[in-house]
C-alpha positions in Angstrom: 12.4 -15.0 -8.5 12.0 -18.2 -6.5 12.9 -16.1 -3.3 9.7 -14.6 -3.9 7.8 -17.4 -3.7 8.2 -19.0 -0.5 7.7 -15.7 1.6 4.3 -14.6 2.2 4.2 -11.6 0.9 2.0 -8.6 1.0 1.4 -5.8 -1.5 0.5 -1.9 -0.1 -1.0 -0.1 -3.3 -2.5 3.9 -3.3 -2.1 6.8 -4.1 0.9 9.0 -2.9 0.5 10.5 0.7 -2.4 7.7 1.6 -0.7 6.1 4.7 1.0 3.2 3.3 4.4 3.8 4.9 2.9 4.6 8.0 0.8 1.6 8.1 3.3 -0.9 7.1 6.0 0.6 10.0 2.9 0.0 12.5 2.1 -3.7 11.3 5.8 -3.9 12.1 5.2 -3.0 15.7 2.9 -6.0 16.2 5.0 -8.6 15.4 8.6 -9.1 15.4 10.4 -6.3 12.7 12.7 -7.2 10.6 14.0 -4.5 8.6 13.8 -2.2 5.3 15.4 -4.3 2.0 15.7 -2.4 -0.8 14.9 1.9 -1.5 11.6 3.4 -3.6 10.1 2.9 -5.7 9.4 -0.3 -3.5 10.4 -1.2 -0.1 10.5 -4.2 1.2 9.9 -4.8 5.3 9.8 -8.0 6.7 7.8 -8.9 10.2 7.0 -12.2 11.7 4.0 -12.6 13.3 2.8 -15.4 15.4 5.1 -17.7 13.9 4.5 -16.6 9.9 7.6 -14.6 8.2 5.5 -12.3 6.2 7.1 -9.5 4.2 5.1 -6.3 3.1 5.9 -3.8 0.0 5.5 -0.8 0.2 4.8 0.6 -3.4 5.0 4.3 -3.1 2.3 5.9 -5.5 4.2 8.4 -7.2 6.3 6.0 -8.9 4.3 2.9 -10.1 5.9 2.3 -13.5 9.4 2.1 -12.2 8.2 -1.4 -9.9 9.8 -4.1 -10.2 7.3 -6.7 -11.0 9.0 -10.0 -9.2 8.5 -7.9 -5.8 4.4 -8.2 -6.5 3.8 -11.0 -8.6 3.5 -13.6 -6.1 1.8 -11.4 -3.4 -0.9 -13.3 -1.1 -2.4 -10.6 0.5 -3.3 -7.1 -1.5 -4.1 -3.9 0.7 -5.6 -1.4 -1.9 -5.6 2.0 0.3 -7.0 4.9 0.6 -6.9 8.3 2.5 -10.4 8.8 4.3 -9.9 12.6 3.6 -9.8 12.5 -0.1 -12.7 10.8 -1.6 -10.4 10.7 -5.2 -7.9 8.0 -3.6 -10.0 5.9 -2.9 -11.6 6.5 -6.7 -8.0 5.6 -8.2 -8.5 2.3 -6.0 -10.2 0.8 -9.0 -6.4 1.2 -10.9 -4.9 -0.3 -7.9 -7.1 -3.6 -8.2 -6.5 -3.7 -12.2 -2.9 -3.1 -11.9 -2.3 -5.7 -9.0 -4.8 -8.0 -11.6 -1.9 -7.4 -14.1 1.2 -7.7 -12.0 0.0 -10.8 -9.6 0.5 -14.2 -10.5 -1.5 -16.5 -7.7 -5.2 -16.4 -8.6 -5.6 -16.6 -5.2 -4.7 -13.4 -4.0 -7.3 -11.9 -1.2 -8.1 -8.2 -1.6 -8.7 -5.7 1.2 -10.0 -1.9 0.8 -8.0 -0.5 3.5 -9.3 3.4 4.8 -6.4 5.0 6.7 -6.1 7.9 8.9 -9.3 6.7 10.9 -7.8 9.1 13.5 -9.1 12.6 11.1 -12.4 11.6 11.4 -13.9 14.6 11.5 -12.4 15.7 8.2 -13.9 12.8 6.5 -14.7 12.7 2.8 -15.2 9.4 1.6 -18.7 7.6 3.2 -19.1 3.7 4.0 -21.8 3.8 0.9 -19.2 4.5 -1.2 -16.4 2.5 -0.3 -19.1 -0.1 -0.3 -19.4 0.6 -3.3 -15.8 0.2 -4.7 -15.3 -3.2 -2.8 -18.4 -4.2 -4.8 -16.5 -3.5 -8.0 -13.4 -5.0 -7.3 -14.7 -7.5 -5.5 -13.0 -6.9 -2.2 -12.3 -9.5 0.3 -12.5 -7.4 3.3 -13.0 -3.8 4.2 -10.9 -1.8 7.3 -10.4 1.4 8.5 -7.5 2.0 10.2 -5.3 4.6 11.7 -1.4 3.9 12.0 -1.2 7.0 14.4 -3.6 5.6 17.1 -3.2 2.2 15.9 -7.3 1.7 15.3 -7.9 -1.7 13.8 -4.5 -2.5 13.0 -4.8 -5.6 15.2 -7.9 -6.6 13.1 -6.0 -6.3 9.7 -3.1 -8.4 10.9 -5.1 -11.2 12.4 -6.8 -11.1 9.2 -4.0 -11.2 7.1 -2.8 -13.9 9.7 -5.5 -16.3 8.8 -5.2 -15.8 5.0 -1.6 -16.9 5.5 -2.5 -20.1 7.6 -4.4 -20.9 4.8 -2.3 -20.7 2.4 0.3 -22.9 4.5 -2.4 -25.4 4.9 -3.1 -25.2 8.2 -6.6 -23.6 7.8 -8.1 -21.4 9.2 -7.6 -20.1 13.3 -10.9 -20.2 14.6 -10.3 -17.8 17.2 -10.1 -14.8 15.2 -12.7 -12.8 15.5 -13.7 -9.0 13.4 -16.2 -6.3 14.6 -19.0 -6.3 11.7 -21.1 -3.9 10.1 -24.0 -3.4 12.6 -26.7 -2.6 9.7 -25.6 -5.6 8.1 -28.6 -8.0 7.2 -27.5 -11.8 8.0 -26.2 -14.1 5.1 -24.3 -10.9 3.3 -20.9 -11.6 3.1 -18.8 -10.3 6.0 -17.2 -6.9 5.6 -15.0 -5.5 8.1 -16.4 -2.5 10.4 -13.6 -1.2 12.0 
């Protein structure tokens, strides 16, 4: 249990088929892999990047009640995904957020509403209103779209989760990172990712 608590850890939640896998084994590309501990229903991948051992689990959908809880409870980061062609997984990201409530121990845990498969655009069913509108219920920290294929906005989510990390450490925040935002968004609303 301790081992869990000195890693910075990451938590990939959604619905089966979302992207997770996809997008965890791209992260991986962008910083030094380390590689798969463990088999479903979590995996466990370990990258370090820019100097921060960081390891992400992948929680695969289909199998939630099987988890072992010490592998989420003291996650940092939470990616609640969702596939941008199926407007119901990003629905069931309000059962993510509750059971991530349940499972996490640090009250501190930062939540982004990740959109992947940016790259199937044109088959889009879920709008910006309504994922929008989900952040706004579970409070979301942040919201990306990203695609693991064409690796869209990847770089945007790591440098995020990057600076939640250096935070956490205590060496506050990196003022050189830097994310696109929201182009109709008025001034003094919170920031929200548009990628």
């Amino acid at each position: 249990m301790a081992q869990f608590e000195s890693i910075k850890t990451v938590v990939v939640l959604g619905d089966e088929k979302v992207g997770k896998t996809s997008l965890i084994k791209r992260l991986q590309k962008m910083g030094q892999a380390g590689t798969p501990n463990g088999a479903a229903p979590t995996d466990l991948y370990e990258l370090t990047y820019k100097g921060i051992k960081i390891v992400l689990v992948d929680v695969a959908g289909d199998s939630i009640k099987t988890v072992t809880p010490n592998s989420i409870r003291y996650a940092r980061v939470v990616f609640l995904t969702y596939d941008i062609t199926r407007q119901e997984t990003l629905n069931n990201c309000k059962y993510w957020h509750q059971f991530a409530m349940n499972n996490c121990k640090e009250d501190t845990v930062s939540y982004a509403l990740v959109g992947c498969k940016a790259e199937l655009r044109n088959e889009r069913q879920v709008s910006w209103d309504a994922t929008e509108r989900i952040s706004n219920m579970i409070n979301a920290n942040k919201l990306f779209e990203v695609s693991a294929v064409k690796s869209t906005n990847c770089d945007q989510l790591m440098e995020w989760v990057y600076g939640i990390m250096r935070e956490a450490a205590g060496e506050g925040p990196d003022d050189s990172i830097t994310l696109n935002q929201n182009p109709s968004q008025a001034q003094g609303e919170p920031s929200k990712c548009w990628c």
